[in-house]
C-alpha positions, 0 to 999 in steps of 0.5 A, a space after each residue: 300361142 307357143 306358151 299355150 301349146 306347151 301347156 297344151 302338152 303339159 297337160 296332155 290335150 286337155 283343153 280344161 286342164 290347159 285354161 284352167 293351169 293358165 289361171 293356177 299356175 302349172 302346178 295345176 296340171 300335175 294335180 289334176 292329173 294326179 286325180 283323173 284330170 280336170 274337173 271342177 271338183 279337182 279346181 275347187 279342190 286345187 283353189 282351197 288348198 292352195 289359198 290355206 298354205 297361202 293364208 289367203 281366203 281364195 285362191 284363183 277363179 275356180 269357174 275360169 274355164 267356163 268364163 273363157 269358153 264363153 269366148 271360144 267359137 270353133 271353126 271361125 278362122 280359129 287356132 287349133 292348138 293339138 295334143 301334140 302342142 302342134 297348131 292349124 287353122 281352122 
């Protein structure tokens, strides 16, 4: 949990842009914020640019945020983690 809090700060209370670094690496983030912030369009980009100077033929789940978001059920004895990288429970 203290490393999603720190991402958590990284990428400035944006939940998305918080998961979506967890799959691309942090690199993400300054990315992203670079362009508005997390989007789907900003991930696709991210993923193509990233498997090219790789050489790979893809780069990371683009769609992972909606693959953990899934799973999320605020409110049910969940975690919080805040902008701040502070935490509650719900």
């Amino acid at each position: 949990m203290k490393d999603f809090a720190e991402v958590m700060k990284q990428a400035k209370g944006d939940v998305n842009l918080a998961l979506q670094s967890y799959n691309f690496g942090d690199g993400f983030i300054g990315y992203a914020l670079e362009r508005g912030g997390y989007s789907k369009e900003v991930a696709t980009q991210f993923s193509y640019r990233m498997a090219a100077r790789e050489g790979w033929s893809r780069y990371g789940d683009v769609p992972y945020v909606d693959h953990v978001m899934q799973y999320y059920n605020g409110g049910n004895g969940s975690v919080v983690v805040m902008g701040d990288g502070s935490q509650f429970l719900m």
